[in-house]
N, C-alpha and C positions, 0 to 999 in steps of 0.2 A: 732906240733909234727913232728918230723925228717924222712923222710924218707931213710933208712939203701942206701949208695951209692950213693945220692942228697942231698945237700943242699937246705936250703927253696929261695934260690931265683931262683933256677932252677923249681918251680913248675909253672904249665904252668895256663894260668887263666880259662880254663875248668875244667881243675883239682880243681882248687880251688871253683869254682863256684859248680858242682856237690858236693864235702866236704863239704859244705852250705847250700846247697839245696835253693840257690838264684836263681829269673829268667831273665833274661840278657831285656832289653828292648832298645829300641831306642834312637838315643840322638837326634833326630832331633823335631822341635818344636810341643808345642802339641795342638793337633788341637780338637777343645771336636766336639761332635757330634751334629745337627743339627733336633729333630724332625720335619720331614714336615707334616705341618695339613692338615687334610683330607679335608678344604674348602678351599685349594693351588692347589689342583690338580684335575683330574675327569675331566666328559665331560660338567658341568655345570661349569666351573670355566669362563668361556670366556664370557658366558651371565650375569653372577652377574659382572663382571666388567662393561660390557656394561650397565646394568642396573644403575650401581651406577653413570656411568658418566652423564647419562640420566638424573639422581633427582639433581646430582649437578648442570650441565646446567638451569635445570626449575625453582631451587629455586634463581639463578643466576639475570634470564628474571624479576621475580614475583617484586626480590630487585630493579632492572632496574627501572621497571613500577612504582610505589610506589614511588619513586626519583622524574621519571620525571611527574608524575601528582602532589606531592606537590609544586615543581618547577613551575607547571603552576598556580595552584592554587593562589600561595603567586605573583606571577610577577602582577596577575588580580587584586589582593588587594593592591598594589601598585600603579597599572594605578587609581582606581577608587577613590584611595582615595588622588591621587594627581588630579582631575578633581575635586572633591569637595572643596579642598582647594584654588584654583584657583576659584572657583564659588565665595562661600564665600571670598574672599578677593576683587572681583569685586563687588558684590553685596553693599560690606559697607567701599566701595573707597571716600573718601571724593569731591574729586576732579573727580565726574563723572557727565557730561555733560547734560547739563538741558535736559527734555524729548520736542523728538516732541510734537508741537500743536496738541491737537487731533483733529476730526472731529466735526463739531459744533452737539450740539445733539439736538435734537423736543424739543419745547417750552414748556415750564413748565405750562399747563393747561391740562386742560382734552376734548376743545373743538380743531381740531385741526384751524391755522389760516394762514396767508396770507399773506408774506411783500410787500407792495402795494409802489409804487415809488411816488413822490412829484406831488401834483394832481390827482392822482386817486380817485377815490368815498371809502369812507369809508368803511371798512366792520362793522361786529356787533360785538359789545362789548362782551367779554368771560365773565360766569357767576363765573368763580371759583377764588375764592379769589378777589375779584375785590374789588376798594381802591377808592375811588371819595374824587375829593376837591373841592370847592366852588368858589378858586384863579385858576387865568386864569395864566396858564404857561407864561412867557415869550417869548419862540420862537413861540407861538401858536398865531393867530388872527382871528376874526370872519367872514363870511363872506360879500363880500364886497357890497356894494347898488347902486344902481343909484340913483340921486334925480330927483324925477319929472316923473321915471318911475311907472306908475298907478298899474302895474303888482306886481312890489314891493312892492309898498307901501300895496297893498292889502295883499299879502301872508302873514302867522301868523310869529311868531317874531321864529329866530332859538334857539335851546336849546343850554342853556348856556354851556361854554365847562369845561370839567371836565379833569380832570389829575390822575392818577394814576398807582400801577406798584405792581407786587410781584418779587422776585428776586429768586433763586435759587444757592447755593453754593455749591461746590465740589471740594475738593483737590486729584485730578487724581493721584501724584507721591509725593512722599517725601522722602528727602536722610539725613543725618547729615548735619543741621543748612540750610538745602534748600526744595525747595517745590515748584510743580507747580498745577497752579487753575485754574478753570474756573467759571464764575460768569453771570447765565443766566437772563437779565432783559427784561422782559416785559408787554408793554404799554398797559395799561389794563382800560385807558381811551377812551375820543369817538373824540380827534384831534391828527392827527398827527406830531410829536416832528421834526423839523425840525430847524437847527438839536438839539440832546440832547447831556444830559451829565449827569454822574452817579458816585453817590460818595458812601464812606462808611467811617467807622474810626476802626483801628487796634486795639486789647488792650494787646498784648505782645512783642511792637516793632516791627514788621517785618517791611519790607522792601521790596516794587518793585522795582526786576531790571531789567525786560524787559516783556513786552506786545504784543500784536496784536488783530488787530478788534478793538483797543479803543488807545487814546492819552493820556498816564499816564502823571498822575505829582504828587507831595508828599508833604505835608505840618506837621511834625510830625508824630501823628498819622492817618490823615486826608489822603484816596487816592486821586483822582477826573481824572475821564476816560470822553475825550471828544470824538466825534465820529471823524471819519477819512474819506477820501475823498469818499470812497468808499458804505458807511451804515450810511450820514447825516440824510434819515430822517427814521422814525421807526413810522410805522404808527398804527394805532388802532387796538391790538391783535397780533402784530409783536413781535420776539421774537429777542432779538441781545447777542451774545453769547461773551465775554469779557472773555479773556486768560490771564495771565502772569504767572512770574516766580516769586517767592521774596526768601527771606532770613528772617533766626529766628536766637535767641542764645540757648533760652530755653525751649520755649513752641510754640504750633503753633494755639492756639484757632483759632476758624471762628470769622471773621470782624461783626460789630454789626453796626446800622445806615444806610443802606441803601439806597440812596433814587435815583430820576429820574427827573432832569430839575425842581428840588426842591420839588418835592412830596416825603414824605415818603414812602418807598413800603413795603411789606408783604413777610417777609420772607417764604420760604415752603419748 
């Protein structure tokens, strides 16, 4: 509507704003308002920060610890089970080096007895398993006479000499297609063997390939251990301890046949 003496472009914008009943507002950006919470401010706001940093650090440490003790855990179960595998792979090495000779061990009787050297006085025959033959050994001989001595001739006639043996067997080590023995013979007759020699016969093939305390040799299945410069003679109740090493393919049975300067002896 016109005002009487103005024109509408001369109406000023109060004017027109008041004719409106519009309210004038800002043109500058609008910024909304920001509720602050009541756990933002106060005098406990400084200690719950502090607190929370506190359970963050500790649950941080707890994660830490749990890290590094499964870390140790699993590094140990690595050491031990590479020492195992290493065990086992030595243990059943094909190519592992024959065992030392053991120690000779005590004579296979129950009496204990005596190795007496070439000439000395006989001791007494062992009761345990004891083996007599009626054939006179061949390294063995009677003893010797004078003719024409009265003293001799008088004295009663000597007891004829007898031979025999029990033997004892043990295989101390054994690896893949290897094996080391020890084979205890003793003279369990009443002359001293000077010197002997002691045979046996294999029955799954093996093979000796190295000795000590006895001079091997091989015939098939056939051993034959002669004695050595050292333990020629083995006298009555003497016990001589015979070592090697052999070789198998398939099985390692103990040796069967026995015997000593041609006696049979008694296995035990």
């Amino acid at each position: 509507m016109a005002r009487a003496g103005r024109s509408d472009d001369e109406i000023s914008v109060d004017e027109l704003l008041r004719e409106t009943g519009a309210t004038p507002r800002s043109l500058g950006a609008y910024a909304p308002l920001t509720r602050v919470r009541d756990d933002d401010t106060g005098e406990g706001y400084r200690e719950r920060l502090e607190q929370r940093a506190k359970e963050a650090a500790a649950a941080q440490q707890r994660a830490g610890r749990r890290i590094r003790w499964v870390s140790a855990v699993c590094g140990a179960l690595v050491v031990v089970g590479s020492l195992v595998i290493i065990a086992v792979t030595s243990e059943s090495s094909p190519g592992r080096q024959a065992a030392v000779p053991p120690d000779p061990l005590a004579p296979a009787t129950t009496t204990p007895t005596t190795v007496l050297t070439s000439g000395s006085a006989p001791s007494p025959v062992p009761t345990v398993m004891r083996q007599t033959s009626t054939s006179a050994s061949p390294a063995t001989t009677g003893p010797k006479t004078t003719a024409g001595s009265s003293a001799t001739e008088a004295a009663p006639p000597p007891p004829a000499p007898t031979t025999g043996c029990t033997v004892s067997y043990a295989v101390t080590d054994q690896w893949p297609n290897g094996f080391t023995a020890n084979v205890f013979v003793t003279n369990t007759g009443n002359q001293t063997l000077d010197p002997w020699t002691s045979t046996w016969n294999f029955t799954a093939g093996q093979q000796v390939t190295h000795s000590w305390n006895g001079d091997y040799s091989q015939s098939g299945s056939r051993v034959t251990m002669k004695a050595v410069s050292y333990n020629l003679a083995l006298a009555p109740g003497a016990t001589v301890n015979i070592g090697f090493n052999g070789s198998f393919s398939r099985s390692n049975p103990a040796p069967v046949g026995f015997t000593l300067n041609g006696a049979r002896c008694t296995t035990v």
